[in-house]
C-alpha angles and dihedrals in degrees: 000000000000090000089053086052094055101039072072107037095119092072089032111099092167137347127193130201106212093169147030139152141159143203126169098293102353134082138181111203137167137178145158125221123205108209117203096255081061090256111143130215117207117210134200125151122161130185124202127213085240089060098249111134128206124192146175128188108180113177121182139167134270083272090056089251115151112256095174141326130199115200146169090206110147098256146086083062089178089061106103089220095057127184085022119080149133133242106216115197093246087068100253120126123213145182120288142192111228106270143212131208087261099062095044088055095047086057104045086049097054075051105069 
C-alpha cells in the first residue's frame, strides 16, 4: 500500500490510517487520503481467511459530495459485474471491474 501512495505523492497532501489488521492471510484495513484540492478518498478493503474480498472507495469533494464510489457491497443484483459496481454522483450505479488502490488512484488523479 505505502509504494502505491507514493507512486502518487505528488497529489497526496495527508493520508490516515485509521485501520489495520492482520491475520495469516487476511487483513481489514481502512484509510482516508486528503488530495491537495481537499478531496478526500475513503478507503476500506478487507480480506477474509476464506479469500473473498470486500471493498469501498469512496472519493468525494472538499464539501463531502460524492464524486464516485466503487463498492462490492451485495446489491444491484441485475448489474453483469455483481457484486462490482460504481456509484456515479448523479446517483446512477454501473458495472465495474474489481478494483485495487492503484487504479482508484489512477483515476482520481486524471481527475484533478
Amino acid at each position: 500500500m505505502l509504494k502505491v501512495l507514493n507512486k502518487y505523492s505528488d497529489f497526496i497532501k495527508t493520508y490516515d490510517i485509521v485501520k489495520y489488521n492482520v491475520a495469516g492471510s487476511s487483513y481489514e484495513l481502512g484509510f482516508i487520503i486528503v488530495f491537495y484540492n481537499m478531496s478526500e478518498l475513503h478507503v476500506s478493503d478487507y480480506v477474509f481467511l476464506n479469500g473473498d474480498r470486500k471493498y469501498t472507495f469512496h472519493f468525494q469533494n472538499r464539501f463531502s459530495e460524492l464524486i464516485f464510489r466503487y463498492d462490492t457491497a451485495p446489491h444491484y443484483k441485475e448489474l453483469a459485474t455483481y457484486p462490482y459496481h460504481k456509484h456515479l454522483k448523479d446517483g446512477n450505479v454501473i458495472e465495474s471491474n474489481i478494483m485495487y488502490l492503484d487504479e482508484v488512484l489512477q483515476e482520481i488523479v486524471l481527475s484533478l
